[in-house]
N, C-alpha and C positions, 0 to 999 in steps of 0.2 A: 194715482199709482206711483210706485217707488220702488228702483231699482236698485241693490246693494250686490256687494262683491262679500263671500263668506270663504274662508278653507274649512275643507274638509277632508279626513286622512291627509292632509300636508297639501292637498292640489286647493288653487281659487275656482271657484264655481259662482255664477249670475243666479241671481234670483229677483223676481217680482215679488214686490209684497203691496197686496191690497187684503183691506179691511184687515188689517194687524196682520196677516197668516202670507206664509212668505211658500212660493211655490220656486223651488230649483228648473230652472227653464235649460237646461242640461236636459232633461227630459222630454222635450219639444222636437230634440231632432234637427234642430234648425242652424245650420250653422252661422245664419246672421246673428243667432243669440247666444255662441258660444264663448264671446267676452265682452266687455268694452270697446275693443279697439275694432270689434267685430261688424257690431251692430254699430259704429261712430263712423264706419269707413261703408256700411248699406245704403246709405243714401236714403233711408227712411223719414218718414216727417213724425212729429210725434206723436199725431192722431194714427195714423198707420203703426207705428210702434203700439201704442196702449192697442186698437183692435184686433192687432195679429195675436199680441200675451190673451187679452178678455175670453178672444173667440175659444184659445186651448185651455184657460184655465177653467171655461165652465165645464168643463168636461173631466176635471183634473180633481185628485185631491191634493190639498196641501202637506205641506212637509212637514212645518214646525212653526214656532212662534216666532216671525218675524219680530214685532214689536219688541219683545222681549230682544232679542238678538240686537237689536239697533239702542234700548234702552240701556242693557248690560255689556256689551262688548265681547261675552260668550256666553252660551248655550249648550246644555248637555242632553243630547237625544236618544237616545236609547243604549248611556253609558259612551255614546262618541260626541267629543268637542268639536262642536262650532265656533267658529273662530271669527269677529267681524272683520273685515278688509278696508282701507283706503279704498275708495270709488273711482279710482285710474289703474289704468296698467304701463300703456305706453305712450300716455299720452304727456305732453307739456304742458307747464303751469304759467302762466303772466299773465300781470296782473295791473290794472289802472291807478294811479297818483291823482290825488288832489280832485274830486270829484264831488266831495260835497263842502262846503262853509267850512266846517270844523276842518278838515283835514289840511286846509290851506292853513287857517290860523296856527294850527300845532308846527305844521312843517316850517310855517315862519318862523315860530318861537324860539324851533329848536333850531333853527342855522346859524352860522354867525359871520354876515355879511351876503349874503344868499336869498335872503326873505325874498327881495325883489323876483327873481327868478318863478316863484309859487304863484305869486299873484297874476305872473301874465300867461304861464299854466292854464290859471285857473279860467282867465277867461279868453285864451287862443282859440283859434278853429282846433286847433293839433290837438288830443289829449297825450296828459303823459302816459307809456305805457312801457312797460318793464318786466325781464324776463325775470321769475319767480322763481319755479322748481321744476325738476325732472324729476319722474316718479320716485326715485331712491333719494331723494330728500324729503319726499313728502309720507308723511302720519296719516292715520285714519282716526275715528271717533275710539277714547278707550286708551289709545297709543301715549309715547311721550311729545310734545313740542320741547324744543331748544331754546337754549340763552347764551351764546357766545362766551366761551371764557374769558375773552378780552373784553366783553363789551361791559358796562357801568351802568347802561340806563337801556331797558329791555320791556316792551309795550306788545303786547296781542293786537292785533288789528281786524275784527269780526267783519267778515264782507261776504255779501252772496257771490255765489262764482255760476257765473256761463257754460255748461257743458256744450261746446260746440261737437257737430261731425265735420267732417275732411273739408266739407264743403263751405266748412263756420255758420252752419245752422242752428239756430240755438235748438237742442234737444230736450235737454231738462237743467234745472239747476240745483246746485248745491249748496252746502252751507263752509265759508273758508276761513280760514285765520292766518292772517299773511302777520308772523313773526319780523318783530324790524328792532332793531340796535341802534336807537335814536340817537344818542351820544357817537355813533361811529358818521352815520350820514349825515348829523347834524357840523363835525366838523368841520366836512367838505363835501360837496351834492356829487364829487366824484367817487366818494365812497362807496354810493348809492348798491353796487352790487355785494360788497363783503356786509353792507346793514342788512341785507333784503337774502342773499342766495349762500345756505350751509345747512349740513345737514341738519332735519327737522325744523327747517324752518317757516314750513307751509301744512298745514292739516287743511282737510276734508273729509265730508262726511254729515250724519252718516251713512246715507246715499244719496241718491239722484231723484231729483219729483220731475216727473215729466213736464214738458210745457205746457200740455194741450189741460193740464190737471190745476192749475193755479194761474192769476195773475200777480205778475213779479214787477209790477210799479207799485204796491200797496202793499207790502209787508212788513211786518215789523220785526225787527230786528234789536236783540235784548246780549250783553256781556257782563257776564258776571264772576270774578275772581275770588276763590276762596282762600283763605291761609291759617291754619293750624283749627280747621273746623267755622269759621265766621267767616264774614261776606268783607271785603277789606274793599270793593269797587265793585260798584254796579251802573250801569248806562245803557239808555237806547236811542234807537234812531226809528225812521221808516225810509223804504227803497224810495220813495214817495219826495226828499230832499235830495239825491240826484240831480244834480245840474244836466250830466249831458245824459243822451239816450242808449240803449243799449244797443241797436243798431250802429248808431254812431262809432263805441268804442270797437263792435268787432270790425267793423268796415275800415278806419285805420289800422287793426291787427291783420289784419289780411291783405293789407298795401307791400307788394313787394314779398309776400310770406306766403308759405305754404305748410298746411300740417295732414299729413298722409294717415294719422292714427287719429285724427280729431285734437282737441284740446280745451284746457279748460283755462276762464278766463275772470278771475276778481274784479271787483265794478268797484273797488275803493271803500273804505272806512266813511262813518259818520258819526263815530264813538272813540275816543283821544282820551284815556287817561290823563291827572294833573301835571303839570315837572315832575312833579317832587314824588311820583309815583316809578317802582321799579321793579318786576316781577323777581321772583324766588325760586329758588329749588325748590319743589314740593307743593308750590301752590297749583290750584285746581280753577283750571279756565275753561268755563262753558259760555257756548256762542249757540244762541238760539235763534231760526227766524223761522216767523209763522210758514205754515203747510211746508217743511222740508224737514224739521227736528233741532236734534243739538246734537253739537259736537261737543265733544268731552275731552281734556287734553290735559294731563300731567307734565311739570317743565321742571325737565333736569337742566345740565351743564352738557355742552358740545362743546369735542376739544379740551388738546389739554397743554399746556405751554410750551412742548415740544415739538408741538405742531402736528402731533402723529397721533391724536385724541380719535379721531373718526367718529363713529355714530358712539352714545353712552346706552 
């Protein structure tokens, strides 16, 4: 079972969607299930989530074609548009560093006098963990991703992400692209927030698979960049080359923290484009990992040299 966020007439509305066919849980009456932040702050587990939606939808008909709606980005139902949404509303985005082989070796590559630093990351008790996005930085599947007009060397970073509740339960998981400005962090590891946090520089989507529905150490996970129509990078990993565990990273996220709306949380890259690789206006980035879907993301230019560029 898989939960997405749609507008409709200009408001966001929840939906469940099993076996392709997406049912509006607006419908249900329920006010646990009247958003995100709703149902992240009930304190439900996700076996109790899926048989509260199963129990109402046997009884229910469906709306429309989910599949379709998560496949194309909108949907036209009887002359009115559906619109797909980013899978958060108010919740926060951070996200883990150097978590798998590859990601330590690139982060090395690209520093310059800093390398040291990655490798005892990689193998500390501590993981790294780093504040990502707040909802209005963040894209949904469909939407644009960003490339810093100041930055020169601009990398997607495909990683599952943690839907936690208030309580940092993992609930379901998504599919994420943590956006990074390799040449900006790569200068100095102090940079590390102007590479990582501006507008669009974090997608998800295209929604939430519940936890009780999949195992999330064994999935594979595929990125593929198109430009002017051809495949110019393709790569995969599995959750399955993870060093630490996902316990692990949300239990450091929750030392000293608190998130009242829930949160969601990136487990790291295991997919690193070459150097001499650098994304474009107009190219088409899809992150795929088994049982959650693909996020689909178009990358403009964020910012504009005056400083006063804002979202493109």
């Amino acid at each position: 079972m898989q939960l997405i966020r749609f507008s409709k007439r200009g408001k966001p509305h929840l939906a469940a969607v099993v076996d392709g066919w997406a049912y509006d849980l607006e419908r249900m009456g329920d006010p646990r299930f009247a958003s995100i932040s709703a149902l992240l702050a009930a304190g439900m587990p996700p076996e109790s989530i899926q048989r509260t939606i199963s129990e109402w939808i046997s009884g229910a008909s469906p709306d429309f074609d989910g599949r379709t709606l998560m496949s194309a980005g909108l949907l036209d139902v009887d002359g009115e548009e559906l619109r797909l949404l980013c899978p958060i509303d108010q919740q926060e985005v951070w996200a883990s560093g150097v978590t798998y082989k590859r990601s330590e070796e690139a982060r090395k590559a690209e520093s310059q006098g800093a390398a040291a630093f990655y490798s005892k990351v990689y193998e500390a008790p501590r993981p790294e963990l780093f504040f990502k996005a707040t909802p209005h930085r963040t894209v949904g599947s469909h939407d644009a991703v960003g490339i810093r007009y100041d930055a020169r060397w601009n990398v997607p970073e495909p990683e599952l992400g943690l839907v936690l509740s208030n309580q940092l339960e993992i609930v379901g998981f998504t599919v994420g692209n943590d956006m990074s400005s390799r040449d900006i962090e790569g200068e100095n590891p102090l940079y590390l927030p102007q590479a990582k946090v501006y507008d669009r520089s974090c997608a998800l989507g295209p929604g939430i698979t519940l936890a009780s529905s999949i195992d999330p150490r064994r999935l594979a996970i595929s990125l593929t960049i198109e430009r002017d129509g051809r495949i110019v990078f393709w790569g995969e990993t599995n959750t399955r080359a993870m060093k630490r565990d996902f316990s692990e990273l949300v239990s450091y996220l929750g030392r000293s923290n608190s998130f009242p709306h829930g949160a969601v949380l990136l487990t790291g890259t295991g997919i690193v484009p070459a150097e001499s690789f650098t994304l474009r206006v107009g190219d088409v980035i899809t992150v795929t990992i088994d049982g959650i879907g693909s996020l689909v993301n178009t990358v403009v230019t964020v910012g504009a040299p005056d400083g006063f560029g804002g979202r493109s």
